[in-house]
N, C-alpha and C positions, 0 to 999 in steps of 0.2 A: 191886657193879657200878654203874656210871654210865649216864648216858640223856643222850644230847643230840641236839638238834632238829636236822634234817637238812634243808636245803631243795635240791631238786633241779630242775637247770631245762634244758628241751628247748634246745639247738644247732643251729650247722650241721653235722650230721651226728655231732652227738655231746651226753651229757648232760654237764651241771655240778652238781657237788655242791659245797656250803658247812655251816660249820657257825656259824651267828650266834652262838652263845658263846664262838669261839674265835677271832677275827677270823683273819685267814692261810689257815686252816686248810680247803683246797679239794682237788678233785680229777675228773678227768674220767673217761668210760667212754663206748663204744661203743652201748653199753645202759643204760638204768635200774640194775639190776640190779649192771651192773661199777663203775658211777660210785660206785654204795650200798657196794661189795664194797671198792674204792681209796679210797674215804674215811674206812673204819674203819682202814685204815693210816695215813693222812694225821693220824686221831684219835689213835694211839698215840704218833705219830711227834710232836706238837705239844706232848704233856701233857708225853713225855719232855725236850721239850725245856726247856718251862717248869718242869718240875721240876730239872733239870741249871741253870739260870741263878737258884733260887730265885726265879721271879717267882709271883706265890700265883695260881691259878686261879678265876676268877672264878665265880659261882653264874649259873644258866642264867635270865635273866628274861625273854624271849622271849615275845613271846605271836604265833600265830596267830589268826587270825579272817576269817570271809569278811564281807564288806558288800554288802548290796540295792541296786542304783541300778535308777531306772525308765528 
């Protein structure tokens, strides 16, 4: 099983999900929840694709972090 970092972001009246190790690889939802739900298709849907065109899948280097400002 694979893991990749999900960033989900509030709209106008709708969320956005991405997946930063996949560039392309997005998807929208009415809720949190649908956006998270449609983007594990968008997930499958993106590997398959890179795997049909042999292009190699990249390793997830991503980092999160929050920062202090005063």
């Amino acid at each position: 099983m694979a893991r990749y970092t999900v960033v989900v972001e509030r709209g106008d009246g709708e969320f956005f999900a991405y997946v930063p190790a996949l560039p392309g690889c997005t998807s929208v939802g009415q809720t949190q929840c649908q956006a998270l739900d449609n983007v594990v298709d968008a997930i499958h849907l993106t590997l398959g694709y890179l795997a049909e065109q042999g292009i190699p899948m990249l390793d997830s280097v991503e980092t999160i972090a929050q920062v202090e400002i005063d």
